[in-house]
C-alpha positions as CSV (number, residue, x, y, z in Angstrom):
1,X,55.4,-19.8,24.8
2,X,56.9,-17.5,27.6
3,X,60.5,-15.9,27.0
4,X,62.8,-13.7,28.5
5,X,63.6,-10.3,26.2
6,X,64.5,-10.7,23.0
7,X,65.7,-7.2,21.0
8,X,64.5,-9.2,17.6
9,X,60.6,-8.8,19.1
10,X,61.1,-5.2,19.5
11,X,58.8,-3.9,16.4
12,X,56.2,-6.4,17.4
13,X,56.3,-5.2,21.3
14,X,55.9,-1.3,20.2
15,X,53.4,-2.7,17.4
16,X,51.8,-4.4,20.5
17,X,51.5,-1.4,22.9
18,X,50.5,0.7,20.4
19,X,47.3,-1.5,19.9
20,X,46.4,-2.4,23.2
21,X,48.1,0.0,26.3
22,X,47.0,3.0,24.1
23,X,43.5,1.5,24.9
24,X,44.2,2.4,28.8
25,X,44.8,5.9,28.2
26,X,48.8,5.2,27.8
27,X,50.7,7.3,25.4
28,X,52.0,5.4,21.9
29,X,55.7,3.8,21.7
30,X,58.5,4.7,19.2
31,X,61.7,3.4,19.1
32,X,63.1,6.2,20.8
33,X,60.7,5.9,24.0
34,X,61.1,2.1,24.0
35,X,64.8,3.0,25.1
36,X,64.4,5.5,26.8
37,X,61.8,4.0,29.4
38,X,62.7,1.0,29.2
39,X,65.9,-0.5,27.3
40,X,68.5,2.0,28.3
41,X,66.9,2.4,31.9
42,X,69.1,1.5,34.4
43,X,67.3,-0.7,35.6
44,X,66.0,-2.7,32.9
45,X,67.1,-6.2,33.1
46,X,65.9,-8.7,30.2
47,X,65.8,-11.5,33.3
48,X,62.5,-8.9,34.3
49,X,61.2,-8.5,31.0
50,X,59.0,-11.4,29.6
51,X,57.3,-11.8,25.7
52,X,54.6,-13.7,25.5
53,X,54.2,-15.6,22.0
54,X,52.0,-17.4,19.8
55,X,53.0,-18.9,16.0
56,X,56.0,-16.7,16.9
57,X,53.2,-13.1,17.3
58,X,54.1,-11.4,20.1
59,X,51.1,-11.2,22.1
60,X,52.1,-10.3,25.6
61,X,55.0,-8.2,27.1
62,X,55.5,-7.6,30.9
63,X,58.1,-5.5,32.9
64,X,59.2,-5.3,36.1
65,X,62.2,-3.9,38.1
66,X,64.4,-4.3,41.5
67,X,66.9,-2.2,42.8
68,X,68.1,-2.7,46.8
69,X,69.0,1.2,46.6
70,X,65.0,2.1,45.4
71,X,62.4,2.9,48.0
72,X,61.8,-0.6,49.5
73,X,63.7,-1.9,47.0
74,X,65.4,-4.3,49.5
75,X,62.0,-5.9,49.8
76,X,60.2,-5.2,46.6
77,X,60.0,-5.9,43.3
78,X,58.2,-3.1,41.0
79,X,55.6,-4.8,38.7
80,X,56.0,-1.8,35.5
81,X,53.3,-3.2,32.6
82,X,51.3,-6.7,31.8
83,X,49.6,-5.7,28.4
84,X,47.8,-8.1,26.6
85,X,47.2,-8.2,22.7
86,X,43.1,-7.5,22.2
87,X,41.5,-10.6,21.9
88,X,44.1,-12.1,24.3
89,X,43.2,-10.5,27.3
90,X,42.4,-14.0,29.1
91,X,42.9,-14.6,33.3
92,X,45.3,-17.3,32.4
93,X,47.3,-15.1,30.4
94,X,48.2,-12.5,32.8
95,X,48.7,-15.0,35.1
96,X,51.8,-16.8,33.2
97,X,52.8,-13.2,32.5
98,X,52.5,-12.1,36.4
99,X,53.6,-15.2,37.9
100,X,57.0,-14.7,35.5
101,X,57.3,-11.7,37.4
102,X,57.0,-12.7,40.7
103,X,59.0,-15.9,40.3
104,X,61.3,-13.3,39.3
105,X,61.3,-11.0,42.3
106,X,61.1,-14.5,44.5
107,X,64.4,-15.4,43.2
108,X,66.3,-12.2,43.9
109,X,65.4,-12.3,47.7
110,X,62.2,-9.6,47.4
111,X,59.3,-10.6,49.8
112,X,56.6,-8.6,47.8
113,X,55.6,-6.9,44.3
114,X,54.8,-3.2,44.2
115,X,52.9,-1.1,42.2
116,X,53.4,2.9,42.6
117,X,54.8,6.1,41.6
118,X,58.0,4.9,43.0
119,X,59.0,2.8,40.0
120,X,61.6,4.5,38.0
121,X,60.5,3.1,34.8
122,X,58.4,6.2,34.0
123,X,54.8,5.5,31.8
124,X,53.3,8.7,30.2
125,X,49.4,8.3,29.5
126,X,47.0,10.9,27.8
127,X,44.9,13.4,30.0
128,X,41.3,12.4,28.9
129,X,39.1,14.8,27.3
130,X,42.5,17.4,25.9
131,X,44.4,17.4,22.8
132,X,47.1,14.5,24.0
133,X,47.8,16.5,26.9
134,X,50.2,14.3,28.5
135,X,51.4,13.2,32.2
136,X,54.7,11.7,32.4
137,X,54.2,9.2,34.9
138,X,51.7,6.2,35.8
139,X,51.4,6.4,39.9
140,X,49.3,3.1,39.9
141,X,47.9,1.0,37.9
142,X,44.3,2.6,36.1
143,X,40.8,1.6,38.0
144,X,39.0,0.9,34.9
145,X,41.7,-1.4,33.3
146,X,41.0,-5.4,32.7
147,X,44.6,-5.8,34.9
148,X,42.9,-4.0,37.7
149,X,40.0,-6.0,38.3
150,X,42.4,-9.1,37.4
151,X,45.4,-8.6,40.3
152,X,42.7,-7.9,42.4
153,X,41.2,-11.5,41.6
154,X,44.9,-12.6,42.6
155,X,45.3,-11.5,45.4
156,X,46.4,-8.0,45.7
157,X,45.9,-5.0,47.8
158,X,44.8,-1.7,47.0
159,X,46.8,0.4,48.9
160,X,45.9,4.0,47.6
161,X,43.4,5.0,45.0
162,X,45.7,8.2,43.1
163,X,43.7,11.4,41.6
164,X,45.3,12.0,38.9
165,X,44.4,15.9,38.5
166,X,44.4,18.5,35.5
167,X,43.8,22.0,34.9
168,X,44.4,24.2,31.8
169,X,46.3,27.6,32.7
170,X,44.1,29.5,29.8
171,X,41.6,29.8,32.9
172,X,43.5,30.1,35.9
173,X,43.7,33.1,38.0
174,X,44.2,33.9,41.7
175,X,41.0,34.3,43.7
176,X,40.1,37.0,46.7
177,X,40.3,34.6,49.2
178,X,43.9,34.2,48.7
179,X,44.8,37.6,48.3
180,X,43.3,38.3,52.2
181,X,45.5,35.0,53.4
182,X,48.4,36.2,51.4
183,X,47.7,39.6,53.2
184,X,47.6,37.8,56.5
185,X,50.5,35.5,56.2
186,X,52.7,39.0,55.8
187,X,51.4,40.7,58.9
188,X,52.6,37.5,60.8
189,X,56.4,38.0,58.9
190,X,55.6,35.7,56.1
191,X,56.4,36.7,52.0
192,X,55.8,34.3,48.9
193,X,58.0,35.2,46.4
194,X,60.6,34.0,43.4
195,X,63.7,32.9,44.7
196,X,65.9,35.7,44.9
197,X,69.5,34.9,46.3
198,X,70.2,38.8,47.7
199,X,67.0,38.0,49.2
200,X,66.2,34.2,51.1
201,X,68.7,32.5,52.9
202,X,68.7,29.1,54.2
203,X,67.4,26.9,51.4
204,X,69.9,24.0,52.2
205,X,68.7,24.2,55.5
206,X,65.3,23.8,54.6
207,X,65.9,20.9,52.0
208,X,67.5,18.9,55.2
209,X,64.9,20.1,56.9
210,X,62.4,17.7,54.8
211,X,64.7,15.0,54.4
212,X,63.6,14.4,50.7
213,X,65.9,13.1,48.5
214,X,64.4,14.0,45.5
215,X,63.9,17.6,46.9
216,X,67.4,18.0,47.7
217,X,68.6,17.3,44.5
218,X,65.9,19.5,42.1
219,X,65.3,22.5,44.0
220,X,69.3,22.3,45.6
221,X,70.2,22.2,42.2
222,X,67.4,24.9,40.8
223,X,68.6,27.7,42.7
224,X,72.4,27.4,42.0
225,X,71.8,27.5,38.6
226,X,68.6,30.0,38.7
227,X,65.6,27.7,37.6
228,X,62.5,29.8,38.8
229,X,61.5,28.2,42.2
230,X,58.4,29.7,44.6
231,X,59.6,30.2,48.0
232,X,58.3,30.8,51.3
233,X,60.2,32.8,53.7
234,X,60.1,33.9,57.4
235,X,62.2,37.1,58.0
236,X,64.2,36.3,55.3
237,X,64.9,32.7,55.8
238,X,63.6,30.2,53.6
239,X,61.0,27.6,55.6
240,X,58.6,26.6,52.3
241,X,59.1,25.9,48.4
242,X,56.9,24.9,45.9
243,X,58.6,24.5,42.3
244,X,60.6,24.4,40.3
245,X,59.3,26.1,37.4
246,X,59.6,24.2,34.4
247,X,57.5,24.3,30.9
248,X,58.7,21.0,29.3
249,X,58.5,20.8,25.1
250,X,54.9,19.7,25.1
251,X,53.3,22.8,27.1
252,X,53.2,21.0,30.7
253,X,54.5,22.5,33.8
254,X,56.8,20.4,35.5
255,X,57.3,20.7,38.9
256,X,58.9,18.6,41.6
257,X,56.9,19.3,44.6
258,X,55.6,21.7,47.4
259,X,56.9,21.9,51.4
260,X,56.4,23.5,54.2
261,X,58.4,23.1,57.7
262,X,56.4,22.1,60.0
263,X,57.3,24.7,62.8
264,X,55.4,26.8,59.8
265,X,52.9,24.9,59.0
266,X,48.8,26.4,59.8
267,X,49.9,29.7,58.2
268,X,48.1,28.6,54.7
269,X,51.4,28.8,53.2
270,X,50.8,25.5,51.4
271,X,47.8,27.4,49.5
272,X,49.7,30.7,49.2
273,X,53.0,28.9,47.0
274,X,50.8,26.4,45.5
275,X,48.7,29.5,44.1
276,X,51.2,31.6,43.5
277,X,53.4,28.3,41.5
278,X,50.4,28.4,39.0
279,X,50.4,32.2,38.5
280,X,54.3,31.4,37.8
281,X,53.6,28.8,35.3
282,X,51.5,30.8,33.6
283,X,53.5,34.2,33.5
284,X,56.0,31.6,31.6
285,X,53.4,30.7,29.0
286,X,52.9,27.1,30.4
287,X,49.9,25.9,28.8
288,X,48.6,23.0,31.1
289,X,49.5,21.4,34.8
290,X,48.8,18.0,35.8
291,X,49.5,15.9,39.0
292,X,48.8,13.4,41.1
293,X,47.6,13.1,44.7
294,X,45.9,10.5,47.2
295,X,42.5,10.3,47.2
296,X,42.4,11.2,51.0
297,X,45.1,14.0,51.0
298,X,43.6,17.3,52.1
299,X,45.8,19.3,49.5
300,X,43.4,18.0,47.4
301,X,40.9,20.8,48.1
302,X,43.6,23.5,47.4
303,X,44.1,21.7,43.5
304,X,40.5,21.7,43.5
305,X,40.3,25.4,44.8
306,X,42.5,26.4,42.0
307,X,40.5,25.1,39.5
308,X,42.1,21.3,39.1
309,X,39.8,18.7,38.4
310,X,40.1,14.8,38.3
311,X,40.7,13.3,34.9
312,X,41.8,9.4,36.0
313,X,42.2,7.1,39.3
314,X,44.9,4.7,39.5
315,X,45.8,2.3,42.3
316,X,48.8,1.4,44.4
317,X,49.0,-1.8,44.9
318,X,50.9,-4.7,46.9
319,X,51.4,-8.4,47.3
320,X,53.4,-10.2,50.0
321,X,54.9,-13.6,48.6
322,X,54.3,-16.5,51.1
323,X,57.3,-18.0,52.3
């Protein structure tokens, strides 16, 4: 039987996760992250939230979200989790479960589903290999997962493949070859330092500048109240940031991002704060970074440079509803 949320599974959904999304590298449910990614999100709606039962066992739950004011959110529906109990794992399973879904989406006027970093309904997984080193989002849904192989059986498209990369800071250091394009970069008027407010002007300027929302609001908000954040500067005015500078409870550096204008851009600036972001993290006693980054980006080779290495691959992925 296939129902909408009801709060009285909610030991048997957690008992449920615990059992078979901690199989796909996904980090184990309490009551307290229950709410907090996905009950008290603001954009949980039970309508979007199915159980799937059997003799009254709990032995599906899927989630999924909307939101007009989300990145295509006029269009799309975000497709969150389909887990399956073990045992259960069936094609005709996750297809009442994703069908739910979609009928779902379908009836609030979205043309597709979507799965990618976008969705606000944050998953953290385990870094593979560490001591439940953790990354606080999901960007895709994981390559070697059973719901991989099965929406691409129905239909959808991958996108992007996702690197999800990691490196412990115990072993980090700054190599020569960025110390002679550091060196460079300030013959040509360029510095990479902490933002100092007697020192860079313009950072508002430079957040517009990107037109990233996300940016504005983190690194706007960083320097008013004096969160450590890298910047790039040209004769005093702030063109590149990469930060901010966050060690979160469980040892990971959090950061929101790296940017360079692109009237600057071919300076190796992007290598110079990304560099010099690490050295920041770890002068803070950060004990581990993680992030993720398409398979085909060419910042890839700087994460790799400094000593990042792939731990998982997730997909984005899409379907377009016929009409």
């Amino acid at each position: 039987m296939l129902i909408t949320w009801d709060d009285s599974y909610r030991q048997a959904v957690i008992a449920l996760w615990n059992d078979a999304a901690v199989k796909d590298g996904y980090k184990e449910l309490t009551e307290q992250s229950l709410d907090d990614i996905f009950l008290s999100n603001r954009y949980f709606d039970k309508e979007n939230t199915f159980l799937l039962l059997a003799d009254d066992k709990v032995i599906g739950f899927a989630c999924g979200c909307t939101g007009d004011e989300l990145p295509l959110g006029e269009v799309a529906g975000y497709l969150t989790c389909i887990v399956l109990a073990s045992g259960y794992e069936t094609d005709d399973r996750y297809f009442m479960l994703l069908t739910a879904l979609e009928d779902r989406f379908k009836q609030l006027g979205k043309k597709q589903a979507d799965i990618l970093f976008f969705n606000p309904m944050l998953l953290p997984w385990y870094i593979p290999g560490t001591d439940q080193h953790e990354h606080n989002n999901a960007p895709g849904v994981p390559l070697d997962s059973k719901l991989y192989t099965f929406l691409l059986k129905r239909g959808y498209v991958e996108r992007a493949k996702q690197c999800a990369m990691y490196l412990h800071l115990s072993g980090f250091s700054i190599p020569d070859e960025i110390s002679v394009k550091e060196a460079k970069a300030s013959a040509q008027g360029y510095t990479i330092a902490r933002f100092d407010p007697g020192k860079h002007a313009g950072v508002e300027d430079m957040l517009e500048g990107f037109g990233n929302p996300l940016w504005t609001k983190e690194i706007g908000a960083s320097v008013r109240t004096g969160v450590p954040v890298v910047i790039a500067a040209y004769q005093g005015k702030t063109i590149g940031f990469a930060g901010p500078v966050i060690r979160q409870s469980n040892g990971r550096g959090y950061f929101a991002g790296i940017g360079v204008l692109p009237d600057h851009e071919g300076h190796g600036l992007g290598s110079l704060l990304f560099f010099k972001l690490c050295e920041a993290f770890q002068s803070i006693g950060t004990d581990y970074m993680s992030l993720f980054t398409g398979i085909s980006n060419p910042a890839i080779r700087i994460y790799e440079r400094a000593g990042f290495q792939t731990v998982k691959q997730f997909a984005v992925m899409r379907r377009e509803f016929e009409l």
